[in-house]
N, C-alpha and C positions, 0 to 999 in steps of 0.2 A: 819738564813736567813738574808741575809743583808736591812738596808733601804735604802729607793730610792736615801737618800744622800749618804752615802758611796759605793751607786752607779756609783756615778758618779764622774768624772775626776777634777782636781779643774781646769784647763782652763774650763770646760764646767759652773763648778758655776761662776766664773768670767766674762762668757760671757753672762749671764744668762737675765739677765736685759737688755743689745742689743739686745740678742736676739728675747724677748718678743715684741720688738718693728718692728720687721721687717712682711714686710707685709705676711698675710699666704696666702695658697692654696685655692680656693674658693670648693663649690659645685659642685659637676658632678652623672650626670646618671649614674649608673652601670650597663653597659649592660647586665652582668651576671642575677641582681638581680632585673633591673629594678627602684632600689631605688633611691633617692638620699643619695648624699653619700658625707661629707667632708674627703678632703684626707688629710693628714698630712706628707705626704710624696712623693715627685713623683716616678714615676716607675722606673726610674732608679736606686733611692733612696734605694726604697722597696729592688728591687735585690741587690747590696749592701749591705744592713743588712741580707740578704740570707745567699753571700755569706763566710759573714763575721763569724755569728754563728755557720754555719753548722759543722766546723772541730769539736767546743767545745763539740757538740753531738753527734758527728760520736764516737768518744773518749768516750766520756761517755757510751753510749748505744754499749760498747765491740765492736768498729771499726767495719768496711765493712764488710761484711760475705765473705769468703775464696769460694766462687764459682761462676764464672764467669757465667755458662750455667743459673744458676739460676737468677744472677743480668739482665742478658740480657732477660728473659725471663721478670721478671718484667718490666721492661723495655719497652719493646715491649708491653706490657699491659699499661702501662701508658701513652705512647706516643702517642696510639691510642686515648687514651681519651680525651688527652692534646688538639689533631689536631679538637676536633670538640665543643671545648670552644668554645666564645663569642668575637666580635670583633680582637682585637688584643693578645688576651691573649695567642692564638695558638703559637708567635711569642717570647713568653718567655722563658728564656734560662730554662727548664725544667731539670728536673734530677728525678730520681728515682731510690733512696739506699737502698738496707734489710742491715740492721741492725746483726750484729751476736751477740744474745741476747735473751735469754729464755721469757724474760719479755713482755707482748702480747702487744702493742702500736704502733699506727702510728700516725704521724702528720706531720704539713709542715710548712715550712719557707715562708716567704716575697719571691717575684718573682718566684716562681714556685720549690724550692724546696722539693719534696716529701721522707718521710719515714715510712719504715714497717720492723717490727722485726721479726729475724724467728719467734720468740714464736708465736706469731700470725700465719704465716704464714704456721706455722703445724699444726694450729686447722682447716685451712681451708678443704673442701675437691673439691671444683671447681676455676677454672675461673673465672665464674660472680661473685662470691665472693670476689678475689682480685680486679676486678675491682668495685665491690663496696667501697671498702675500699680504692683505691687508687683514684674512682672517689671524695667521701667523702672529699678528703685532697685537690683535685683539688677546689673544690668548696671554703672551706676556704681560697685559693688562689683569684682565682676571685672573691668572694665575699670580698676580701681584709678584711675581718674579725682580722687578726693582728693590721691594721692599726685605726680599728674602738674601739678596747682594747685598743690600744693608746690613742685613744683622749677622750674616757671615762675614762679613769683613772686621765687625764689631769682635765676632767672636775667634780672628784668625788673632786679633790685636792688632793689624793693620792701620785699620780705624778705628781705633776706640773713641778718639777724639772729636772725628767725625759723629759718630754716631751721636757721641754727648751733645755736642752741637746741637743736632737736629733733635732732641730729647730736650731740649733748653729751649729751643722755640717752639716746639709742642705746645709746653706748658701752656704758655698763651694763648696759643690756638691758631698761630701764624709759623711761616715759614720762613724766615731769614736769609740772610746773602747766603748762607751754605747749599741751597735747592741748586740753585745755577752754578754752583762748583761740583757739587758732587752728581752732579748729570750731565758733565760737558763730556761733551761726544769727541769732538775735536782734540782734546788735551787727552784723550787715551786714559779715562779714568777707568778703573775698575766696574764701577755703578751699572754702566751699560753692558757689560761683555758679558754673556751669557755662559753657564756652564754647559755640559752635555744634555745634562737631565732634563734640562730647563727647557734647549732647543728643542730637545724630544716631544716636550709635553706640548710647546706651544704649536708646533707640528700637528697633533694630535690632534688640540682644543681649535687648530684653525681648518681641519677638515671636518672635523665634528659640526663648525658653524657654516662653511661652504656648504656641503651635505643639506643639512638642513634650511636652506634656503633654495634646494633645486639646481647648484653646480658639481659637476661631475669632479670630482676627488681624484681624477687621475690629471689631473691639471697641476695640482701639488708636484705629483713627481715632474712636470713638464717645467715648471719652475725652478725645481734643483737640476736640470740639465741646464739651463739657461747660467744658472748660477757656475757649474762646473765649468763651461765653454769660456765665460771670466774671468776666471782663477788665472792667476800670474799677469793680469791686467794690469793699468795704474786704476782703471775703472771699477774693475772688480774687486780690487784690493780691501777696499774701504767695506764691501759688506759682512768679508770674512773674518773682520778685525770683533767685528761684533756679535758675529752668528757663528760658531767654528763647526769642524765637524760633520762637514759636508757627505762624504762614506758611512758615517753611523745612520744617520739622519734619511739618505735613499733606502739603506737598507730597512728602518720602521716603515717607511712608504709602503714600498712595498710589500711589506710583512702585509699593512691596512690594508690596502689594494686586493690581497688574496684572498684575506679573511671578513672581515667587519668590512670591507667595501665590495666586493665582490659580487654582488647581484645588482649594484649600484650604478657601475662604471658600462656598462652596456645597456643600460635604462636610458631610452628616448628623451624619459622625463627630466634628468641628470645632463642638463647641457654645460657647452663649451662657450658660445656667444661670441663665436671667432665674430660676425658679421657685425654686429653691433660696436664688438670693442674698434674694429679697423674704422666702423664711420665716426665714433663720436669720440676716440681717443687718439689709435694710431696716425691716421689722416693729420689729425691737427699737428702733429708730434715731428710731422716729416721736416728734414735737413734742421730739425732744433728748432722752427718756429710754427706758430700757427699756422695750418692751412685753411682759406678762406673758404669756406662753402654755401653752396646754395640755401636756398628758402628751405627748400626740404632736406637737406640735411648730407648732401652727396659731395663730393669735391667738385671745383669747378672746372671747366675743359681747360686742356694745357696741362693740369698736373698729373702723375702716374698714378695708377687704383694702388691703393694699399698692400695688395700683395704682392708689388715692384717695390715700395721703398724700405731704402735699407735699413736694417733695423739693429744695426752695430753703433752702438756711440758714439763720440766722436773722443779721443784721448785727451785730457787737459791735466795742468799739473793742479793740483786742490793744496792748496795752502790754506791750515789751520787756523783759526784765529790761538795766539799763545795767555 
């Protein structure tokens, strides 16, 4: 794994010492969270370093998955979610990628970039389920939780260096080679790995957006089962690297569940969409490749209904790009 110096670019150390001098970002509310929050990056900024890492991971995590019905279906599940964030956040150039990739993980980039792999995606068996998981990634979005890994890390001294970097291409108003180093997933940087608080909250922010769009919140907890039954995987491996903390994290579930969700989770209106997710996701997902289906949208005769196919991954080794 590399250090934070051969990190980075030698203009960035060279501008390192100007850069520390230039005045930063101050403090701001976060709508999302409520908190205060120093940013370190403005929002234009943020999306920029998005757009800039995304390809290294699309690459990495075996490029886009080869089915359109399905990306658009995610899609449509996400964008719902996206439209009833906080503020301006609705207005973020959003995207939402599967992954084609046995290995069960989703996470998100700076300005609204979201991703989910099939592997995951075949353990699911509903709707509120992806939209737990996709609301989850939204939250670490607005909760700008990237950005706050940055300046912790700034302030451990870890990356100081880093940080200046990315304070050096600020100034301009652009993001340099340091976006796609200091967000590589693969290379096990810090950037991505969430602390407790952080998993906590985007937990929180991603039933808050499920909820408010009509999926039943107790889907959330059916997702950290899914995630539990993985643990000790080579499949599973890869989502805990990034998300930790799986025991604390049921335990708020269900705190929510009791309390603030609780008249929610047995409302008619609060659905699961097991029926929908199995025709226009699972079905397609079955043994790893698209299944081909009718005009109307059913599988075609010859293959098993969806709640025959198995919905265990298949194991592979996943080697990093270094």
């Amino acid at each position: 794994m590399p250090n934070a110096t051969s990190m980075l670019r030698p203009a960035a150390l060279v501008a390192l010492a100007a850069a520390m001098s230039v005045p930063l970002p101050g403090c701001e509310t976060n709508p999302a969270t409520g908190r205060s929050q120093f940013l370190l990056n403005s929002r234009d900024q943020e999306i920029a370093m998005g757009d800039q890492a995304s390809p290294q991971l699309v690459n990495e995590f075996g490029g886009e998955l080869n089915d359109p019905q399905v990306r658009i279906y995610v899609t449509e599940v996400g964008a719902r979610l996206a439209a009833v964030t906080e503020a301006d956040n609705p207005t973020l150039p959003w995207s939402f990628t599967v992954l084609d990739s046995d290995v069960i993980n989703a996470f998100a980039l700076p300005g609204g970039r979201v991703f989910i792999s099939r592997g995951l995606l075949r353990r699911m068996t509903n709707e509120a389920q992806l939209a737990g998981v996709l609301g989850h990634e939204i939250g670490h979005v607005t909760a700008r939780h990237i950005n706050d890994r940055m300046v912790n890390t700034a302030v451990a001294g870890i990356g100081v260096q880093v940080a200046g970097a990315i304070l050096t291409e600020g100034v301009g108003g652009a993001v340099g080679d340091i976006a796609p180093k200091a967000l590589e997933l693969g290379g096990q940087t810090i950037i991505l790995r969430y602390g407790r608080s952080q998993e906590l909250e985007a937990d929180a922010l991603g039933m808050r957006y499920m909820t408010r769009v009509r999926y039943n919140p107790a889907a959330q907890r059916q997702v950290m089962e899914i995630l539990e039954q993985s643990m000790g995987t080579t499949a599973g491996s890869e989502w805990f690297s990034t998300h930790p903390y799986p025991k604390t994290r049921i335990e708020q579930i269900d705190r929510l569940l009791a309390t603030e969700y609780a008249g929610v989770t047995k409302d008619p209106a609060y659905q699961l969409r097991a029926e929908e997710f199995a025709r226009r996701c699972r079905a397609r997902l079955a043994l790893g490749r698209p299944a081909p289906l009718t005009d109307d949208g059913e599988a075609m005769a010859g293959l098993p209904p969806a709640s025959m196919w198995c919905t265990t991954c298949r194991h592979e080794s996943h080697a990093h790009a270094r």
